[in-house]
C-alpha positions as CSV (number, residue, x, y, z in Angstrom):
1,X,-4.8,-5.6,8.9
2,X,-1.8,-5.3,11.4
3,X,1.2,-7.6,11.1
4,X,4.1,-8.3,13.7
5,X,7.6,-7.6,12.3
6,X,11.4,-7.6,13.2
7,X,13.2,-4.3,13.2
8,X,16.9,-4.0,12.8
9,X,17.8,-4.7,16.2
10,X,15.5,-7.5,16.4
11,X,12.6,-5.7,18.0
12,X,9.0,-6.7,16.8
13,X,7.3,-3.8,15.2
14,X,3.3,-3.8,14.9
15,X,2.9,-2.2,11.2
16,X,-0.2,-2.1,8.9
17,X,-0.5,-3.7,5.6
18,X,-0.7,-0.6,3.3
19,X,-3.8,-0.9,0.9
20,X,-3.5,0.8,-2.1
21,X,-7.0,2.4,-4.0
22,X,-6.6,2.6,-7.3
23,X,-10.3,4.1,-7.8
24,X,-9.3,7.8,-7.7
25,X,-6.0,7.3,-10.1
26,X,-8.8,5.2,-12.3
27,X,-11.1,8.3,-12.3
28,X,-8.6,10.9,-13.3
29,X,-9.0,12.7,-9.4
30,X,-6.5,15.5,-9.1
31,X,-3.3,14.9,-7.8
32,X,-4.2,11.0,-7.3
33,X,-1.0,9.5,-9.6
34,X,1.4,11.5,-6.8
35,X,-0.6,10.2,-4.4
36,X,-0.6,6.4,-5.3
37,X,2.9,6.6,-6.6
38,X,4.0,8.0,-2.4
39,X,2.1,5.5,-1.4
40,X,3.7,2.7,-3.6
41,X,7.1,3.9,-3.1
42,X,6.2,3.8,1.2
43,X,4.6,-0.1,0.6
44,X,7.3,-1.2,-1.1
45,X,10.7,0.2,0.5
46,X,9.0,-0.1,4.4
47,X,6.8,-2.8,4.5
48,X,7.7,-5.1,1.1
49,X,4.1,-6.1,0.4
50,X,0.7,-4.5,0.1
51,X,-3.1,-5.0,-0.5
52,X,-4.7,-3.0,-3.9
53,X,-8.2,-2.1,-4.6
54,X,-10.1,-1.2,-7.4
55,X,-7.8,-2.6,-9.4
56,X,-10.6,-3.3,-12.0
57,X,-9.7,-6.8,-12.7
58,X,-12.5,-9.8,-11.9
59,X,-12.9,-11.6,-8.7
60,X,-13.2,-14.6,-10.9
């Protein structure tokens, strides 16, 4: 899902909504805590919001 943005200098950025898997952290995959933890750290200091899946909690 792509989102317009401003930059700094007031240009409009395209960027993507990061979405973050939780499935392979979940499952104990090698090397997947580094892996979500970059990709946190990315979401949260560039963009400020983010999508997560497998998150394990109920749609209702």
């Amino acid at each position: 899902m792509g989102v317009s943005l401003q930059s700094e200098n007031n240009e409009q950025v395209k960027e993507e909504i990061p979405v973050l898997d939780l499935g392979p952290f979940f499952s104990g995959e090698a090397g997947a805590a580094e892996k979500l933890a970059a990709e946190l750290c990315y979401a949260q200091e560039n963009i400020g919001f983010y999508f997560v899946t497998n998150h394990g909690v109920p749609m209702d």
